[in-house]
C-alpha positions as CSV (number, residue, x, y, z in Angstrom):
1,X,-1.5,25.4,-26.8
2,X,-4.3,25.1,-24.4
3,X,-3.7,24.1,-20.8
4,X,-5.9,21.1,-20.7
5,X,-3.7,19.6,-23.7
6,X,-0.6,20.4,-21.8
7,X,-2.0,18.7,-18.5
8,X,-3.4,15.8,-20.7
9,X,0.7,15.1,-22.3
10,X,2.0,15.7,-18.7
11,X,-0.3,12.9,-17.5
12,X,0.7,11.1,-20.5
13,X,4.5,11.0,-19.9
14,X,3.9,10.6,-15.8
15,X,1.5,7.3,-16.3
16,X,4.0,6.1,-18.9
17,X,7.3,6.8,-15.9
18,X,4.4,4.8,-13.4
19,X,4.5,2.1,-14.8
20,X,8.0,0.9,-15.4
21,X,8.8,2.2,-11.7
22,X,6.2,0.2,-9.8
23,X,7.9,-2.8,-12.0
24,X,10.7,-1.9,-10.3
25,X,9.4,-1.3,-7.1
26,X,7.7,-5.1,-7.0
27,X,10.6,-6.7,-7.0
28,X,10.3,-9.7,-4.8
29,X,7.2,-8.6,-3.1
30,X,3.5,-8.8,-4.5
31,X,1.6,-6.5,-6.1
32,X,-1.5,-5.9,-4.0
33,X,1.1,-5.5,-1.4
34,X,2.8,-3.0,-3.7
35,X,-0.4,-1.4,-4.6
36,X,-1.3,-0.8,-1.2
37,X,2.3,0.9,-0.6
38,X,1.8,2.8,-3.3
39,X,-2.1,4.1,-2.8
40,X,-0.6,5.3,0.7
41,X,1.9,7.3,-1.1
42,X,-0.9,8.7,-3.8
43,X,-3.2,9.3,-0.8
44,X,-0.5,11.5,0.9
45,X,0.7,13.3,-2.4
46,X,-3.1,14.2,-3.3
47,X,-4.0,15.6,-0.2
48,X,-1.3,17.8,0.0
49,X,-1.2,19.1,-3.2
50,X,-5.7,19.5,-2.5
51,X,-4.1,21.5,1.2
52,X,-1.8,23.6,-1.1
53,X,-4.4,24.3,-4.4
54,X,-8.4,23.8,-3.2
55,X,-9.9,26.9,-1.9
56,X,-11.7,25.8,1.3
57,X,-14.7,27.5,0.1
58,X,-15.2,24.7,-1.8
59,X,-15.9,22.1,0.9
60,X,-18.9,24.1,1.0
61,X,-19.9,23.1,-3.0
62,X,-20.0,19.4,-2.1
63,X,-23.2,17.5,-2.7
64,X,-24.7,14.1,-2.6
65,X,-24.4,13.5,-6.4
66,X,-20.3,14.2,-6.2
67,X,-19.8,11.7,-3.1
68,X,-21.7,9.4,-5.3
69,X,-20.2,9.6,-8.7
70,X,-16.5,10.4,-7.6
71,X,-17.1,7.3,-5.0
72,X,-18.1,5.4,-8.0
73,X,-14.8,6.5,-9.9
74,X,-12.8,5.6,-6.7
75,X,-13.9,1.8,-6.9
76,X,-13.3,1.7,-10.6
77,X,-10.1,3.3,-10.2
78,X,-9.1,0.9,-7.2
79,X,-10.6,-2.3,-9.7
80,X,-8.1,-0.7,-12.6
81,X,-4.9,-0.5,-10.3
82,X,-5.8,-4.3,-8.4
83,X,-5.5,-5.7,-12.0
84,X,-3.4,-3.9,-13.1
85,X,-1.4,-4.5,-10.5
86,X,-1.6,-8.6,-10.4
87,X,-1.1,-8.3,-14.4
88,X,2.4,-5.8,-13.6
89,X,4.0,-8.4,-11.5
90,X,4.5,-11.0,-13.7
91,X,3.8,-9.4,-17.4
92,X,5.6,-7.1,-19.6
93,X,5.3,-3.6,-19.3
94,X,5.2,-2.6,-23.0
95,X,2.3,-5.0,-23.3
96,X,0.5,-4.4,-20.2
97,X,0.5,-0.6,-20.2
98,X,-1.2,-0.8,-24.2
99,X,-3.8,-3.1,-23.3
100,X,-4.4,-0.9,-20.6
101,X,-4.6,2.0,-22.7
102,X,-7.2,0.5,-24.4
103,X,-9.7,2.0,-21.6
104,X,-9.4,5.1,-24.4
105,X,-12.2,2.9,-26.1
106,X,-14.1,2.0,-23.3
107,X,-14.2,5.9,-22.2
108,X,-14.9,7.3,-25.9
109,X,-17.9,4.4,-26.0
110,X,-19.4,5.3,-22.3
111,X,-18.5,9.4,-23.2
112,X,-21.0,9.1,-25.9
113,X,-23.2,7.1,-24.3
114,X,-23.7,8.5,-20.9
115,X,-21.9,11.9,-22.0
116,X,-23.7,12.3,-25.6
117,X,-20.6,13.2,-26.6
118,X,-20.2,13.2,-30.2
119,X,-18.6,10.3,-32.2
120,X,-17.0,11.5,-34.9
121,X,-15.4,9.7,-38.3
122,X,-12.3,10.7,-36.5
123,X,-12.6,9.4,-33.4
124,X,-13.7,6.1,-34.9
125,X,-11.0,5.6,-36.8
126,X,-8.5,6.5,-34.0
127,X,-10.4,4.0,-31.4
128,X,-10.1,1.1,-34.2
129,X,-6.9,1.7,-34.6
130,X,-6.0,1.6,-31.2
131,X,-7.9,-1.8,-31.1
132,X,-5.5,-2.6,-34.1
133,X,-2.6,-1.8,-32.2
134,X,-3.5,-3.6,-28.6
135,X,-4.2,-6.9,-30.9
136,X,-0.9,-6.6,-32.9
137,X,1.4,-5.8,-29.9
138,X,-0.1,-8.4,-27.4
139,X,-0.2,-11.1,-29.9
140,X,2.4,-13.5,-29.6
């Protein structure tokens, strides 16, 4: 098995712990409040594990065009977790972190459009499926 898929399952079964231990950890406070708690947490976690991994050498690599697009990744990521956040408090996990997972369409759409990734028979089918599958589940 290739690395990347091995990292990809390992992010898989960490987002999947995430989310039913920030429910936890929200108990009778709010989630941006939460959030915030846990962004510190995150902050101090990633930096280490950048002290520990990223070859200084690297600082040196930096340009304008990766302050710019990993800033822009930083404000979607901070707009994901502030909803996803308010929507954690008071909804139900199972329900919350599908829909969320729906973002698998939103990336496979934007990777062929900005990307020019290909979109394959495959990868339509799978993305309509998981459509199927956020409408089934969060229907009520």
């Amino acid at each position: 098995m290739k690395a990347w898929i091995t990292f990809a399952i390992l992010a898989m079964v960490f987002a999947g712990m995430t989310s039913v231990i920030a429910k936890i950890g929200l108990a009778g406070i709010s989630g941006e409040l939460g959030l915030a708690i846990r962004t510190c947490f995150v902050f101090v976690f990633v930096m280490g594990f950048a002290c520990v991994t990223v070859p200084a050498s690297q600082l040196a690599q930096l340009g304008g065009n990766n302050y710019l697009w990993l800033g822009i990744s930083g404000l979607t990521t901070t707009l994901s977790w502030i909803f996803y956040y308010k929507a954690l408090k008071d909804g139900q996990v199972s329900t919350i972190a599908l829909i969320d997972k729906g973002s698998i369409v939103v990336a496979i759409l934007l990777a062929v459009a900005i990307l020019k990734e290909p979109l394959t028979p495959k990868t339509i089918l799978g993305g309509c499926l998981m459509i199927a599958g956020i409408v089934v589940i969060a229907r009520k």
